[in-house]
C-alpha positions in Angstrom: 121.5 27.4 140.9 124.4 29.2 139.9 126.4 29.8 136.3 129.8 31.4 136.3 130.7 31.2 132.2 134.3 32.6 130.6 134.2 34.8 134.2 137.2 37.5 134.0 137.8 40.2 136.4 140.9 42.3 137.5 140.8 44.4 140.5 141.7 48.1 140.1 145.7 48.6 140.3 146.0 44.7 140.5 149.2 42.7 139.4 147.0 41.1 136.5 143.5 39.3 136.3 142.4 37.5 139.7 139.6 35.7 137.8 140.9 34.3 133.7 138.1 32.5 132.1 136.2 31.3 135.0 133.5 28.6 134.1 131.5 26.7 136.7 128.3 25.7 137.7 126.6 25.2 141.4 123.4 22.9 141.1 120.5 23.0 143.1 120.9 21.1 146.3 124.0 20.5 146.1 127.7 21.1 148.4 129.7 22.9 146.3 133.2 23.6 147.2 136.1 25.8 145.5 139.4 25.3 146.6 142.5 26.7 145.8 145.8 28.9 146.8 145.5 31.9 149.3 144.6 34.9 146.9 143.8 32.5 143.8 140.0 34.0 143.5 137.9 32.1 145.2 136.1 35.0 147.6 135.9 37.0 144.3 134.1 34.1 142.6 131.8 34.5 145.8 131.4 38.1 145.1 130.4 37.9 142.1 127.9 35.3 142.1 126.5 37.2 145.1 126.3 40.5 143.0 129.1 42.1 145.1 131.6 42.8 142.3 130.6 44.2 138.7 133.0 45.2 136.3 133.5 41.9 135.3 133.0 40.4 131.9 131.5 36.9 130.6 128.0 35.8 132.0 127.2 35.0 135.9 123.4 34.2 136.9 122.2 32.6 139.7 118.5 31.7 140.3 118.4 31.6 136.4 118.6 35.2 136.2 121.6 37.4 135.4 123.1 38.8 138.6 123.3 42.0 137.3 119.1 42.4 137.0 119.0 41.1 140.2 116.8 43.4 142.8 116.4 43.2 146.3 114.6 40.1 146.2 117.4 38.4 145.6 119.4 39.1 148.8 116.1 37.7 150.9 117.0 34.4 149.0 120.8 34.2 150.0 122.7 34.1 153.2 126.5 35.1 153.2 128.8 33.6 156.2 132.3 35.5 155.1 135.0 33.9 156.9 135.7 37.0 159.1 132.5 37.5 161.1 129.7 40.6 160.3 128.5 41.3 163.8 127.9 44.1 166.5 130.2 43.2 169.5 128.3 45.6 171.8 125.0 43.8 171.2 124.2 40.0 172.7 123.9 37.1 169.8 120.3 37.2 170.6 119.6 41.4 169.9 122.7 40.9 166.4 119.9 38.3 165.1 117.1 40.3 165.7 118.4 43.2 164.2 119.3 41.1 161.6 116.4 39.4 161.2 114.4 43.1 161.2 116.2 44.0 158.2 114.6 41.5 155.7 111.1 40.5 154.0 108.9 37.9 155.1 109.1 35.5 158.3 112.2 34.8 159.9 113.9 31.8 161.3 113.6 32.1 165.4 116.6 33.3 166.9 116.8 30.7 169.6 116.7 27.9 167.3 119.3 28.9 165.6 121.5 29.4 168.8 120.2 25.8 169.6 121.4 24.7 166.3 125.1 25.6 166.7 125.1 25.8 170.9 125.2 28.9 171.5 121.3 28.9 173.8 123.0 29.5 176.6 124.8 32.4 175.4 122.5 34.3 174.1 122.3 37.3 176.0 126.7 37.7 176.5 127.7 40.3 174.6 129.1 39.3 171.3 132.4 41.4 172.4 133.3 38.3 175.4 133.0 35.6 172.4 135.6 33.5 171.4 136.8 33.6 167.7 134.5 29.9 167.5 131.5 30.9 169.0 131.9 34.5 166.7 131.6 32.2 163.6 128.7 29.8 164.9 126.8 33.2 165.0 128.0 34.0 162.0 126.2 31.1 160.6 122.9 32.0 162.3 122.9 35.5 160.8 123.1 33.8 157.7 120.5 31.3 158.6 118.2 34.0 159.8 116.2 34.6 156.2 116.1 31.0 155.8 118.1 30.9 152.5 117.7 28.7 149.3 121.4 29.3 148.7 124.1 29.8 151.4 127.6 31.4 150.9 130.0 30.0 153.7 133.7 31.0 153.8 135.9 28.5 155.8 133.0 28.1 158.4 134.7 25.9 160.7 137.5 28.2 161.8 138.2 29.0 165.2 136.6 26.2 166.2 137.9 22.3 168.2 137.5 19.5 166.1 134.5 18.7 168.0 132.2 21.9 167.2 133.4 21.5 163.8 132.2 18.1 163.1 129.1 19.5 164.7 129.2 22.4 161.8 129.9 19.8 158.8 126.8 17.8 160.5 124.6 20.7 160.3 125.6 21.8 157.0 124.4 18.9 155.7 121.4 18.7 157.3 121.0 22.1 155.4 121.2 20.5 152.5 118.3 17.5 152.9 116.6 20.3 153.7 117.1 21.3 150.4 119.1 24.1 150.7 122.3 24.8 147.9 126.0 25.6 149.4 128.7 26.9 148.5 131.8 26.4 150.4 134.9 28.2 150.2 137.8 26.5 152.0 141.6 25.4 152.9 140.3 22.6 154.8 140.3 19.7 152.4 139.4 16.8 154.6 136.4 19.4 155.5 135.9 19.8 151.5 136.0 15.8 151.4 133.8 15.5 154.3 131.0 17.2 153.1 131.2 18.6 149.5 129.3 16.5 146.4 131.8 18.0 144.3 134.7 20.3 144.2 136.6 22.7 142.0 140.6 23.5 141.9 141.0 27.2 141.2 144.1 27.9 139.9 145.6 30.4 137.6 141.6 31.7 137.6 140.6 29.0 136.2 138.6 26.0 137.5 139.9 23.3 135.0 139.5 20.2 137.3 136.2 19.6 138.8 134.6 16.5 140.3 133.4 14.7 143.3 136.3 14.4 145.7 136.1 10.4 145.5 136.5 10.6 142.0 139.5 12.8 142.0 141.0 10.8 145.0 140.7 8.1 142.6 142.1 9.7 139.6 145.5 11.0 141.0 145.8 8.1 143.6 148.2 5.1 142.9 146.1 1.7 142.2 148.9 -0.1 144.9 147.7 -2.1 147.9 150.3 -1.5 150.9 150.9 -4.4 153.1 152.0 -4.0 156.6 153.6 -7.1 158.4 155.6 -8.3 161.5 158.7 -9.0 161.1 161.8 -9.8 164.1 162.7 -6.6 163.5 159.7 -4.8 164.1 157.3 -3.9 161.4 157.9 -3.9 157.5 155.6 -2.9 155.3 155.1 -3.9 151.4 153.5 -2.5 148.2 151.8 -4.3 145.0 150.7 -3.2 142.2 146.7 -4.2 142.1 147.0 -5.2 138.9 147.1 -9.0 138.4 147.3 -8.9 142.1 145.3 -12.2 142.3 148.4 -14.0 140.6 151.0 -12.1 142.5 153.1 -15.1 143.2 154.9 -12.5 146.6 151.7 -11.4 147.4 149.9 -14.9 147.4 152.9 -16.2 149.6 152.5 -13.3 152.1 148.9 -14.0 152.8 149.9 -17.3 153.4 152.5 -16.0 155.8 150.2 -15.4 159.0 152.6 -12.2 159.2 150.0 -9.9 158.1 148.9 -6.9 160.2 147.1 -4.4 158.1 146.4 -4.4 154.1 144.8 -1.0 152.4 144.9 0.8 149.2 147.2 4.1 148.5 144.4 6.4 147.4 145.2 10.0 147.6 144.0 12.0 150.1 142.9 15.6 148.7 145.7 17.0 150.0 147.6 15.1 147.9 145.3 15.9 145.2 145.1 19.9 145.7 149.1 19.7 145.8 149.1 18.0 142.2 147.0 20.1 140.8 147.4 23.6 142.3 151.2 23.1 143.5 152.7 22.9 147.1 153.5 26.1 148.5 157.7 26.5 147.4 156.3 26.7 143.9 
């Protein structure tokens, strides 16, 4: 769906290249998500592949075509959800999606099911201008719903929002996707990125080294220890072994034998712990 190869770019009077041999790939139908530092690149990767940004050298296409031939076609084919909302506060959410809606070929989605979608019916005529910073980016995701897309763009599209209305968001963005539909997800939310993303990449430095599924990469930089958590008279202690040979363990084999045992689980990193390792905590 998308093919970012040997991508460079440096913005006019910048400090030095944003973007320093970029290669990636997005494939069709699936979450993608690229994570990294505040101001490593990843909304000008975005850019790019949506035709945004030229002056950059190596080879981006998307749809199979380069994204420099691309017409006007291919913005009926893409939806964009940039992390600060593009809307008209003086108008309701129902008149931004119809004047949305007017400005592209073909059928579009109905407005109210959109507003269903992300539950926002009931506000559909209040004027954009009395909505909270959530309900601004829910609407933001219907504008870019409105062309029904075959490739969505979302940047951090949870923000604002309770952790309630956000799980609803992750839920819905992957329903988008068994309806077939390719994302990708820019975001600083990495249990978001592990929630819903089939893979991710780590850009650093402008480059996107290190990319896999976030199980994977969990697994990689996690330690292979089993943690062992038991009641003691002093309270509760807790234990590590190494899962190697853990079946002949001679401590470990006694423990279980113990009846002192309240919880057992595996150390596998989290991908916090994974984005700190590979793009550096934020003293560095």
């Amino acid at each position: 769906m998308i093919s970012l190869e040997d991508i460079s770019y440096t913005y006019p009077r910048g400090q030095g290249s944003t973007l320093s041999g970029l290669t990636l790939d997005v494939k069709d139908g699936e979450i993608f998500g690229l994570l990294g530092p505040s101001g490593s690149g990843k909304s000008t990767t975005q850019k790019i592949s949506m035709g945004l940004l030229r002056g950059f050298s190596g080879r981006a296409s998307v749809f199979g075509q380069p994204v420099g031939s691309m017409g006007r076609d291919f913005f009926n084919r893409i939806g964009v959800s940039f992390e600060l909302p593009t809307l008209y506060l003086r108008l309701t959410a129902l008149e931004n999606l119809k004047l949305y809606a007017a400005l592209y070929k073909g059928p579009a989605r109905d407005p109210i099911e959109l507003l269903t979608l992300v539950g926002l019916e009931k506000d559909a005529d209040k004027r954009v201008a009395d909505f909270s910073k959530g309900m601004k980016m829910r609407l933001n995701l219907c504008r870019a719903l409105i062309n029904d897309p075959d490739l969505l763009f979302l940047d951090e599209p949870t923000t604002g929002q309770d952790p309630a209305r956000a799980r609803l968001t992750r839920d819905l963005i992957r329903q988008l996707k068994k309806q077939g539909k390719t994302i990708f997800l820019t975001t600083h939310n990495m249990a978001e990125a592990d929630d819903v993303c089939d893979r991710v990449g780590f850009l650093v430095n402008g480059r996107a080294d290190i990319i896999d599924a976030p199980a994977s990469l969990k697994q990689k930089y996690g330690q292979r220890v089993l943690e062992v958590t038991t009641t003691e008279q002093t309270g509760l202690a807790k234990q590590t072994f190494p899962m190697e040979m853990l079946d002949k363990n001679e401590a470990f084999l006694e423990l279980l034998q113990s009846g002192k045992i309240d919880t057992m689980h595996t150390l596998e990193a989290s991908l916090d712990d994974v984005f700190i390792k590979v793009a550096g905590s934020a003293d560095d």
